[in-house]
C-alpha positions in Angstrom: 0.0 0.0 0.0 1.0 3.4 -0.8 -0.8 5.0 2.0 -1.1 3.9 5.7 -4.3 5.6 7.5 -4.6 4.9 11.6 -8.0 6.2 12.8 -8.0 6.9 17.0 -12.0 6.5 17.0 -14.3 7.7 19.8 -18.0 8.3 19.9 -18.4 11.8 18.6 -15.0 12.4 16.2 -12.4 10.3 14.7 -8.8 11.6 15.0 -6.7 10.8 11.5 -3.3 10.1 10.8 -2.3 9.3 7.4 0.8 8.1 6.5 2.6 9.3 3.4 5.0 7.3 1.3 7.8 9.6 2.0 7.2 9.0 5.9 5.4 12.0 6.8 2.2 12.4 8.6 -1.1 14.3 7.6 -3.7 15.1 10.8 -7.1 15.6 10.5 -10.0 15.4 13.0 -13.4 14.7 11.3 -16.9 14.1 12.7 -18.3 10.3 13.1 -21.5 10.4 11.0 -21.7 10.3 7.3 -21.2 14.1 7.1 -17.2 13.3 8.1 -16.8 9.9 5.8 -17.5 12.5 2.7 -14.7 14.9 4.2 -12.7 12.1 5.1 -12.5 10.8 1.2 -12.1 14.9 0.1 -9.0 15.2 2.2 -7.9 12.1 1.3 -8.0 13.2 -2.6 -6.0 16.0 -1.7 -2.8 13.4 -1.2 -3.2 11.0 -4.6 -4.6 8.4 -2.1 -5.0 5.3 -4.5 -4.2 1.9 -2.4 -5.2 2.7 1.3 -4.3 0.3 3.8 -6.8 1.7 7.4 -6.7 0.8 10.8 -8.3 1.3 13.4 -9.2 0.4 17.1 -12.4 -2.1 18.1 -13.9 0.9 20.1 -17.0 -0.3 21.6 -19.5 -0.5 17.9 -18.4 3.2 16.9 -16.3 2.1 14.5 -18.3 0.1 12.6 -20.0 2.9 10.1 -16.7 4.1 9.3 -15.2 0.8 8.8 -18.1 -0.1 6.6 -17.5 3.0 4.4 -13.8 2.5 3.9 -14.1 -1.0 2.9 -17.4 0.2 0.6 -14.7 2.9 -1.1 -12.7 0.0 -2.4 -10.0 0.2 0.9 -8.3 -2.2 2.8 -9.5 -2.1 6.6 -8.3 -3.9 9.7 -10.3 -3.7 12.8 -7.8 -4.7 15.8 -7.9 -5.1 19.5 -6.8 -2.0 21.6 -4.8 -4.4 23.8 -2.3 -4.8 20.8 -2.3 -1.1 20.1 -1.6 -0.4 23.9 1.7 -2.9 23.5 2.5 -2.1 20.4 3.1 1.3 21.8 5.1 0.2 25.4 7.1 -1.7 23.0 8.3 1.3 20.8 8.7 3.0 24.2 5.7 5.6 23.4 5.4 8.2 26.0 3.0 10.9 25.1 -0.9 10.2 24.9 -3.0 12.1 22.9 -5.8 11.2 20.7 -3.5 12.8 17.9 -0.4 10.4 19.0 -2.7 7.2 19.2 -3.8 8.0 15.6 -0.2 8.0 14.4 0.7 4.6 16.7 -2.3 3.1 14.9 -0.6 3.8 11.6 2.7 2.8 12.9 1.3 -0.6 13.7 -0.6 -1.1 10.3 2.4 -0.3 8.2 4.8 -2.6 10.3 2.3 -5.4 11.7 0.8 -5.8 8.7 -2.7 -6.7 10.3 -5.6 -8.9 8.3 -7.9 -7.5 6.7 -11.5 -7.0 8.2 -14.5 -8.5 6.3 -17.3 -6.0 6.5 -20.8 -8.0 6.8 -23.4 -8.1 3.9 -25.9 -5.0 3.7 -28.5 -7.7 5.5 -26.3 -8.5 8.2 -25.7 -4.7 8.5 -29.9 -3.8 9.2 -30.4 -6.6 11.0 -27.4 -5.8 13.3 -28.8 -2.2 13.6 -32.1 -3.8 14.4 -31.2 -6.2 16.9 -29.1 -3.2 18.0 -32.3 -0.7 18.5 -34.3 -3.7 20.1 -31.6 -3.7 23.0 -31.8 -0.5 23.7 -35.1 -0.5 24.2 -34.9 -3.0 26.4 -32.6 -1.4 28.4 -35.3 1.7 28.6 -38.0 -0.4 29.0 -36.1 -2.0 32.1 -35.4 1.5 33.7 -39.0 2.5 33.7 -40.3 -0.7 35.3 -37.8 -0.1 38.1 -38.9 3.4 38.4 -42.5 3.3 38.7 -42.9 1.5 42.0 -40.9 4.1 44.1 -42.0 7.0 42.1 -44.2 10.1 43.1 -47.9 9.9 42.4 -47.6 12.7 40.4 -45.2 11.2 37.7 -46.8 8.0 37.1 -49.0 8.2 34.8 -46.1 9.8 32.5 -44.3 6.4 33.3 -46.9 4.7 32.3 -47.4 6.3 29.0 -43.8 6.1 28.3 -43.7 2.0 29.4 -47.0 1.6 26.4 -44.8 3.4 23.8 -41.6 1.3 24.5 -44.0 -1.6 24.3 -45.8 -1.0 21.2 -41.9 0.3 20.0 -40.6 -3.3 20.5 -43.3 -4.8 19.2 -42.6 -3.0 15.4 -38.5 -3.5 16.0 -39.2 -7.7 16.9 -41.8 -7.2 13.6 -38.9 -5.5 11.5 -36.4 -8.1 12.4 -38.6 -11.3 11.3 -39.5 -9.5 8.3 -35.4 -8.8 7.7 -34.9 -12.3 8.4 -37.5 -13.9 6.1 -37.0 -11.6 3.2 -33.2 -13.0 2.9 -33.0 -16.8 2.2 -29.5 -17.7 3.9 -31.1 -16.1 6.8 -33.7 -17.9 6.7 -32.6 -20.7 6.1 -29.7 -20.3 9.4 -32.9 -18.7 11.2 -34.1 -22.5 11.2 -30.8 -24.4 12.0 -30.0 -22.3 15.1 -33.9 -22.9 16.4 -33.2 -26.7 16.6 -30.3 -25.9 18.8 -31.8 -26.4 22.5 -32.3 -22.9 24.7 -31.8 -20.7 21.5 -34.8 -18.7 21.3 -36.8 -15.5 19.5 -34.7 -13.8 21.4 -31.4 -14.9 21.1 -31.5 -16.4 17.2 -31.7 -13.0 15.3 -28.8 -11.6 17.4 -26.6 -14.8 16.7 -27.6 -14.4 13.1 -26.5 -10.2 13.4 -23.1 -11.2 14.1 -22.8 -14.8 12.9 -24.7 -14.8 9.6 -24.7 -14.8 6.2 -21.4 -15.8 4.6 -19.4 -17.6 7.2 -16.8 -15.0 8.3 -14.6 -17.3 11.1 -12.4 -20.0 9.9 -13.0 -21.9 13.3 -15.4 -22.3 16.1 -13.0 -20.9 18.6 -12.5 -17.6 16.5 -16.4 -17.3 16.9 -16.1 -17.3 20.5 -13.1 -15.1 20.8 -15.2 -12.8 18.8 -17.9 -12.5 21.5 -15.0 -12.4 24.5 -15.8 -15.8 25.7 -12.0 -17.3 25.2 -10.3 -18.6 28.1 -7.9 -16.3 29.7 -4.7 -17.5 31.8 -2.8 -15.9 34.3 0.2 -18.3 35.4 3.9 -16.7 35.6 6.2 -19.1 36.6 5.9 -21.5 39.5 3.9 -19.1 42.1 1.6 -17.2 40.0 -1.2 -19.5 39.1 -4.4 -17.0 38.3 -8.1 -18.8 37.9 -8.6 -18.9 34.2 -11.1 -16.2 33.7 -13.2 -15.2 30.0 -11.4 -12.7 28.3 -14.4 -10.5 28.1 -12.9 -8.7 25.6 -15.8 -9.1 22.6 -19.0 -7.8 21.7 -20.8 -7.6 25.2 -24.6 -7.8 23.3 -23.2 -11.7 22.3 -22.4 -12.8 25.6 -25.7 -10.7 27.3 -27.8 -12.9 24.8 -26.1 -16.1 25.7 -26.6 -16.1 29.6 -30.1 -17.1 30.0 -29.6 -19.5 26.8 -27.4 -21.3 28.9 -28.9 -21.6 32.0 -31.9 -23.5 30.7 -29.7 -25.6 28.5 -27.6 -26.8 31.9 -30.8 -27.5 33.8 -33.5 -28.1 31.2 -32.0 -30.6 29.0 -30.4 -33.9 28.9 -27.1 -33.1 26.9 -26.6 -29.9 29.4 -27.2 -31.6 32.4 -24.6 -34.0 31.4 -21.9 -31.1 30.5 -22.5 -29.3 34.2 -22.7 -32.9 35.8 -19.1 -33.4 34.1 -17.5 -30.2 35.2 -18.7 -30.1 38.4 -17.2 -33.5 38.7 -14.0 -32.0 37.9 -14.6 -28.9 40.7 -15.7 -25.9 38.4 -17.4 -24.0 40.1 -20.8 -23.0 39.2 -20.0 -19.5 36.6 -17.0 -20.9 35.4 -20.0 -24.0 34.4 -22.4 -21.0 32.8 -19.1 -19.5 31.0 -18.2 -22.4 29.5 -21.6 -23.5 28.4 -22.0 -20.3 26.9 -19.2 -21.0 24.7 -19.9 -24.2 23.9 -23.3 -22.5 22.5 -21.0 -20.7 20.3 -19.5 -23.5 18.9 -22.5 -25.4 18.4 -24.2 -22.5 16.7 -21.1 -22.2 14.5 -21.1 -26.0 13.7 -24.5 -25.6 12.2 -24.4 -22.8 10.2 -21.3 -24.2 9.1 -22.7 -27.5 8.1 -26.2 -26.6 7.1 -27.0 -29.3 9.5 -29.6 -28.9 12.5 -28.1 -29.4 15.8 -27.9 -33.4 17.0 -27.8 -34.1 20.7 -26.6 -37.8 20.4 -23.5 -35.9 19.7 -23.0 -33.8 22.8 -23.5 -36.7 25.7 -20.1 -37.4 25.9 
């Protein structure tokens, strides 16, 4: 690549640094809306940008819409994990931090790491990701004012109220939206249906598997799937005294794990093959959320075996 473009991203702006070919570095800070992508690319004219390798942070989901419009422009993108950023930068022995320096340490990294590209999902995947996304949210709210109204004033009730029918009749059109999304597009459709023979996998939980995990298969293997939704293993062991609990990594799309909790519960206690997976590690002395963890990345795999096979889900195969 001719050009090397690090993007520091954060909610509101995204602070640019692009790398020329004779070393030197360009700074620009542009909004994060569609409004800034289209003074992003102007700038960008400016230098004869013709091969563009970006890179950029995994900052929460604001990075998504300008990831998606880079890689739409005909660019090269890679989406990384901060934690490599923030060694990458103790390793070159960076002292100053600014959202300015990060931007130019995110281009340092892409030009010498070299990191894969990222594969931006299908439009499809994109709405129903947005959908899913909205859905959540409104949960959230929903949540909130249901927890309000029994300790609040007389006086403000009745507001509560109003505002708990709207979020209801609100959810009701997003759940509405995202079965219509999903049974518009065959592959969905069709994955819709191998995920709902998988035990504990619901309404609920399906379309947001299918937001991140549908379509074209976008993980080699299973365990990329689950390190995508921060339910890897992590260890902590240092040589013969430091012997940490292996804890998830956490470090994933929170909405993935969120969905999978209450999937796993009633797979552990509602159905034979669970039973017989907390029955084994208990045996072995895990204890009872290290059980849930590990069941709700077994889910993961499962749900990645049959969308990768086009083959429902067979419990005669998880009883051992």
């Amino acid at each position: 690549m001719n050009h090397v473009l690090g993007i520091d991203v954060a909610k509101a702006k995204l602070d640019i640094a692009l790398r020329l070919p004779n070393g030197k570095f360009r700074s620009k800070v542009i909004t994060n809306n569609p409004q800034g992508f289209k003074a992003l690319s102007a700038w960008m004219a400016k230098y004869a940008v013709d091969s563009l390798h970006v890179c950029m942070e995994a900052t929460g989901t604001y990075w998504e819409a300008v990831a998606e419009f880079l890689v739409d422009s005909g660019h090269t993108v890679s989406v990384v994990n901060p934690l490599q950023i923030k060694a990458y930068g103790a390793a070159t022995m960076v002292r100053t931090k600014t959202d300015k320096v990060d931007a130019r340490l995110i281009a340092a990294f892409c030009e010498t790491q070299h990191p894969k590209p990222w594969q931006a999902p299908a439009p499809a995947i994109r709405e129903l990701r947005a959908l899913v996304a909205r859905r959540n949210a409104l949960d959230a709210m929903r949540t909130q004012e249901r927890n309000r109204l029994p300790v609040t004033r007389e006086a403000l009730r009745p507001g509560i109220e109003a505002h708990l029918d709207y979020l209801e009749q609100a959810i009701a059109e997003v759940e509405a939206a995202i079965r219509q999304k999903i049974d518009d597009d065959p592959t969905l459709k069709e994955q819709r249906e191998l995920l709902d023979s998988v035990p504990g996998l619901g309404n609920k939980t399906i379309p947001i598997l299918l937001s991140f995990y549908g379509g074209p298969q976008r993980f080699k293997k299973a365990r990329e799937a689950a390190a995508f939704a921060g339910l890897d293993p992590r260890q902590h062991e240092s040589g013969s005294s430091v012997r940490g609990k292996p804890r998830l990594s956490k470090v994933g799309h929170t909405l993935l794990r969120k969905a999978l909790y209450m999937p796993a519960m009633v797979v552990l206690f509602k159905t034979a093959w669970g039973q017989v997976f907390r029955e084994r590690l208990a045996a072995n002395g895990k204890p009872p959320m290290v059980i849930i963890g590990a069941m709700m990345r077994k889910l993961v795999h499962v749900a990645f075996g049959v969308l990768k096979s086009g083959k429902p889900f067979n419990p005669e195969l998880h009883h051992v």
